[in-house]
C-alpha positions as CSV (number, residue, x, y, z in Angstrom):
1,X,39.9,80.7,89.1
2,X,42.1,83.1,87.1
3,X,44.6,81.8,85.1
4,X,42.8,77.8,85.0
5,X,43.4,76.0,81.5
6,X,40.4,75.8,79.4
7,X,40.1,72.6,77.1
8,X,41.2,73.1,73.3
9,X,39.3,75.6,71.4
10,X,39.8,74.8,67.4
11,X,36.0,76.0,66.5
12,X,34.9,79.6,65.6
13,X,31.6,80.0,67.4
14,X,28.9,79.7,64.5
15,X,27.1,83.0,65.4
16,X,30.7,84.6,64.0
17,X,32.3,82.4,61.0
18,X,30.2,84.6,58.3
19,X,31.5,88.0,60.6
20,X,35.1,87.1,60.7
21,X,34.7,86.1,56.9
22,X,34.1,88.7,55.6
23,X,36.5,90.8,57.5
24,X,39.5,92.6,55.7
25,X,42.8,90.3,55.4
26,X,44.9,93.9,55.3
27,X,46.1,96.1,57.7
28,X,44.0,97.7,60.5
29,X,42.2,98.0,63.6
30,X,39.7,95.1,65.2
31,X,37.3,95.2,67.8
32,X,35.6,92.2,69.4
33,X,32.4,94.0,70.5
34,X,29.6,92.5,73.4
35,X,25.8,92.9,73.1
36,X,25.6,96.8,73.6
37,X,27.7,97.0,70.4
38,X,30.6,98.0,73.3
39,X,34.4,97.2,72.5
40,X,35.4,94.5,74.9
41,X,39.1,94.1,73.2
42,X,40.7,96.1,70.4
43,X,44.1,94.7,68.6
44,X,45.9,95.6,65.3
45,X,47.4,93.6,62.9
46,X,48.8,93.8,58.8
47,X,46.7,90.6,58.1
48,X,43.0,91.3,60.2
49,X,41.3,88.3,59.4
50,X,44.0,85.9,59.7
51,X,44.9,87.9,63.2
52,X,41.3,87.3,64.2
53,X,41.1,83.7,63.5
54,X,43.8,83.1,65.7
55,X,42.2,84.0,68.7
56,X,40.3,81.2,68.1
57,X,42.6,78.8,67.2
58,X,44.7,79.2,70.8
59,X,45.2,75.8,72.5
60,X,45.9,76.1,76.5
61,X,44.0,79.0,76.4
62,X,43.4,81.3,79.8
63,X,40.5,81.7,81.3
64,X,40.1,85.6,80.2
65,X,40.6,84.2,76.6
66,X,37.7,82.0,77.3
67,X,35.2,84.7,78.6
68,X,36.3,87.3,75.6
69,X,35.0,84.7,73.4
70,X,31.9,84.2,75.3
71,X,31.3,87.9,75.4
72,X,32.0,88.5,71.9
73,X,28.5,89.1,69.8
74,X,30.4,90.3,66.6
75,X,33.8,91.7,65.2
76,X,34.3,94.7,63.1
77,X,37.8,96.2,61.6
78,X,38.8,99.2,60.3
79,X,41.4,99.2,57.8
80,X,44.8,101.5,57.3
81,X,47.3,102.2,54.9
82,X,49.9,99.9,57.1
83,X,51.1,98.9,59.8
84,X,52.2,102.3,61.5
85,X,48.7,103.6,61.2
86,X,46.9,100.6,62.3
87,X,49.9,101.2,65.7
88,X,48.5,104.6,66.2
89,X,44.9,104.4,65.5
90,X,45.2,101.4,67.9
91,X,46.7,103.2,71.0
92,X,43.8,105.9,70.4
93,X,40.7,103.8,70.8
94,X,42.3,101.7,73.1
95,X,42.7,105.1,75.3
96,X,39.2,106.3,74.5
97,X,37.3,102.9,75.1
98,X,38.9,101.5,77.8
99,X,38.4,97.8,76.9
100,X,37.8,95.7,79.6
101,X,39.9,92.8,77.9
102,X,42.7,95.6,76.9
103,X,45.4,96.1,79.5
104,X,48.6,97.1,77.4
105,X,48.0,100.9,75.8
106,X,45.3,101.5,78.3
107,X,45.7,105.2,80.1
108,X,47.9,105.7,82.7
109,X,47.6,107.7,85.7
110,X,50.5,109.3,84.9
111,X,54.4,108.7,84.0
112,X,57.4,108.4,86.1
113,X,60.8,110.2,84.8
114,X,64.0,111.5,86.2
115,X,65.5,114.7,86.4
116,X,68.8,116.4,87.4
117,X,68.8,118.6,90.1
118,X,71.7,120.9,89.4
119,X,71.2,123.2,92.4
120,X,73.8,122.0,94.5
121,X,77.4,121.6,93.7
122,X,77.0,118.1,93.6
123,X,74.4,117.0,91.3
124,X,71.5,114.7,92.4
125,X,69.0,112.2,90.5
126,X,65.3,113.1,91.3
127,X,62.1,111.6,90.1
128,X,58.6,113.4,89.1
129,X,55.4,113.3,87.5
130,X,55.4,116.5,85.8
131,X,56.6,116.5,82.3
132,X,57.4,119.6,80.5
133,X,56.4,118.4,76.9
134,X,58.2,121.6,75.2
135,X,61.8,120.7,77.9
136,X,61.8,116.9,77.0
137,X,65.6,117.3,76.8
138,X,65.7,117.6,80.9
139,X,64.0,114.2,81.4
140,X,65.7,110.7,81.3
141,X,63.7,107.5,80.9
142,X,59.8,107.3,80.9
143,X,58.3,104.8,84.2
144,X,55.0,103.4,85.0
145,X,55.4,104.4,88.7
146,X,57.8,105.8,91.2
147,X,58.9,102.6,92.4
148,X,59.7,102.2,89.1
149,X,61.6,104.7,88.5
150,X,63.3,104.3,91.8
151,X,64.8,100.5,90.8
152,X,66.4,102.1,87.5
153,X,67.9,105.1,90.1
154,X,69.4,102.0,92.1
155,X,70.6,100.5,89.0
156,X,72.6,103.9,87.9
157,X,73.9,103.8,91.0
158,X,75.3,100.3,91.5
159,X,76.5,99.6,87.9
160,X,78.3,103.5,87.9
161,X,79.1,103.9,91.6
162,X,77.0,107.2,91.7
163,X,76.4,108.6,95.1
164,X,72.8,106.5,96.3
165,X,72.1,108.9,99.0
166,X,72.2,112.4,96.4
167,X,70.0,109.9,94.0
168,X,67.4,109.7,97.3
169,X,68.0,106.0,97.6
170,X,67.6,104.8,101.5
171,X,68.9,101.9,103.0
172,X,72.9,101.3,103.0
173,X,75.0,104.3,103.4
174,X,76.5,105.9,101.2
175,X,79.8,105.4,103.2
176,X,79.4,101.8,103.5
177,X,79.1,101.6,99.6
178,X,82.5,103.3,99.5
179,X,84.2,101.6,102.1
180,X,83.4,97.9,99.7
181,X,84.4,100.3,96.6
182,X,80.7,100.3,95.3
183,X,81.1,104.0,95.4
184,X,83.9,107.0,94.6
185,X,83.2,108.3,97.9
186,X,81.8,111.8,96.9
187,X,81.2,112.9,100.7
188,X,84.8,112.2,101.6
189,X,85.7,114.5,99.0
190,X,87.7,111.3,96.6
191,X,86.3,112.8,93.6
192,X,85.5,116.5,92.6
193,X,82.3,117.9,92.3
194,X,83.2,118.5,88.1
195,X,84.1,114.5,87.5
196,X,81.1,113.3,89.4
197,X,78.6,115.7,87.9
198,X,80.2,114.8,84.3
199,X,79.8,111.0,85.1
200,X,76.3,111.1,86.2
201,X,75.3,113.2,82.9
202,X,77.2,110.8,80.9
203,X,75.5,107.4,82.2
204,X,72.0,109.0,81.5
205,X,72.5,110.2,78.1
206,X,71.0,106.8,76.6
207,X,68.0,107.7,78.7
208,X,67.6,111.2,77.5
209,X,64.0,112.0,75.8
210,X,64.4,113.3,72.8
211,X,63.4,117.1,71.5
212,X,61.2,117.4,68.9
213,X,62.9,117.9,66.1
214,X,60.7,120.1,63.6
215,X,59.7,123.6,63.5
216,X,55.9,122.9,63.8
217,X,53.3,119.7,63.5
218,X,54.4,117.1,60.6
219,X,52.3,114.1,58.0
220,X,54.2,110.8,58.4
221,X,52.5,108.9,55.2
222,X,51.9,105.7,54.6
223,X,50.5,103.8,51.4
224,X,49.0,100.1,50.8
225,X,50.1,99.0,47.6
226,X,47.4,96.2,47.5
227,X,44.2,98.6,48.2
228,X,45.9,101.9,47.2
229,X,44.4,103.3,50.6
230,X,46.8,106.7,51.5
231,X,46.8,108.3,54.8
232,X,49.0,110.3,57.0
233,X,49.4,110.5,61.3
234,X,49.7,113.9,62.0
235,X,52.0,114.8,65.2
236,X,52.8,117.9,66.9
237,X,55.8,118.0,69.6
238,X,56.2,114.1,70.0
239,X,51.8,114.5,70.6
240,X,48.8,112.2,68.3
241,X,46.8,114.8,66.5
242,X,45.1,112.1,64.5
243,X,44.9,110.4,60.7
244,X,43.5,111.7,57.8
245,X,43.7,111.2,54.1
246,X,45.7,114.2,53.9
247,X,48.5,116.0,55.1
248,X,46.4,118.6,56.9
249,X,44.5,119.2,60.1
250,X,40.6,119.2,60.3
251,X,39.4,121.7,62.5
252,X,38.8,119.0,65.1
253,X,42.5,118.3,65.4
254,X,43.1,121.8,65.5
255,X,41.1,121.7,68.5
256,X,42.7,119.1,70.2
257,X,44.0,119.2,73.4
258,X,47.7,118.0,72.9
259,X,49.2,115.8,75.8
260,X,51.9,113.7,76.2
261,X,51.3,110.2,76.1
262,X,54.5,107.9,76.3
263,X,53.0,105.0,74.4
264,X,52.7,107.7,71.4
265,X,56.5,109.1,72.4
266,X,57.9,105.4,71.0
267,X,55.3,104.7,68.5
268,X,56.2,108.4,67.0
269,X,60.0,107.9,67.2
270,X,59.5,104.7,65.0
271,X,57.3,106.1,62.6
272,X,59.4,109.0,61.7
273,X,62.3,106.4,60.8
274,X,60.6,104.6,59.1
275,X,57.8,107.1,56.8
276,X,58.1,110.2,54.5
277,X,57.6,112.8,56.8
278,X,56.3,116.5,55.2
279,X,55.1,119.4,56.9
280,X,51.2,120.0,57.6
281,X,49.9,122.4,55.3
């Protein structure tokens, strides 16, 4: 049964103590591979071996804990320059393996955002699939799913009093929202079409994806003091191009197919804080 406690695991299974040994204690990428040599679960950490170990040390563990570690024939790493590169190179593999034992990072169907639709005098809140990764400036928030998407539109709505039947929410009328004063009674003309519009723009500018700021693709580096390893993520328009030693793209990356990926969107708006950041040469 899913979820049934598991007695206390405090060994490392003996066919893995010299494998997790001799694993890396710096930053990077591990995979916990079955008998095919197949990645059953990928994670990151700044400390690999002493991330590794504590799947093993777990007490109360779950019963998809217990049947990774049955699975598991060996563990192998790959190690960064930090902790921003192990993030990235993470979410890649992750993406192009499809661990079984991997549910977070995994690829998505597709992502839920919201839109302003600006062709009627009153403005309404719409949701889609289709992102325009060169007009990011025209979407707010990023959803797993339309119903997703459609709680935060009844969230705008009750905590600003926007108009729930222009943002396509069903149910109570809009009329019976105004009549409790849940609502500024846009369709009995209490507030102009101007004030309204100007409101609804305002409560979604914390949602508002960001435009990519740079006149072409960019290196964010990063630099491990302790193993002197160098290496730089190379993004174009908020997309994952890939790492490489330098700041430059092989003709592999040059190649690839750029998509947006909204796991990536955060990750990249972190890094770029947070790294020296040059232009691809």
């Amino acid at each position: 049964m899913v979820g049934k406690t598991i007695s206390k695991t405090t060994l490392i299974p003996a066919h893995l103590t010299e494998n997790i040994n001799e694993l890396p204690n710096t930053a990077g990428v591990y995979f916990f591979l079955d008998k095919n040599n197949r990645p059953l679960y990928i994670g990151k950490s700044i400390h690999i071996q002493t991330r590794v170990k504590s799947h093993f040390y777990q007490t109360n563990e779950n019963h998809k804990i217990h049947r990774l570690k049955r699975a598991t024939l060996s563990i192998r790493a790959i190690e960064t320059a930090g902790e921003h590169t192990a993030l990235f190179l993470e979410a890649e593999l992750i993406k192009r393996y499809q661990p079984i034992f991997n549910r977070r990072l995994r690829r998505q169907k597709g992502y839920c955002s919201l839109v302003i639709d600006d062709t009627e005098k009153f403005h309404s809140l719409k949701w889609t699939f289709t992102l325009d990764v060169n007009n990011l400036a025209n979407y707010y928030g990023l959803y797993q799913s339309k119903r997703q998407a459609l709680a935060a539109i009844e969230t705008l709505c009750d905590e600003s009093q926007l108009c729930r039947r222009r943002c396509g929410i069903k149910g109570l009328t809009t009329c019976f929202k105004a009549s409790v004063n849940q609502c500024h009674a846009v369709c009995a003309s209490n507030e102009s079409a101007d004030v309204y519009n100007a409101r609804l723009k305002a409560r979604l500018a914390h949602l508002q994806l960001s435009v990519w700021p740079y006149a072409g693709p960019i290196a964010l580096k990063e630099s491990c003091a302790h193993t002197g390893l160098v290496q730089y993520i190379l993004l174009d328009n908020w997309c994952y191009l890939g790492i490489n030693s330098e700041p430059t793209l092989s003709s592999d990356m040059r190649l690839h197919n750029k998509s947006f990926d909204r796991d990536i969107y955060w990750l990249a708006n972190l890094a770029i804080t947070q790294l020296s950041i040059s232009y691809v040469r």
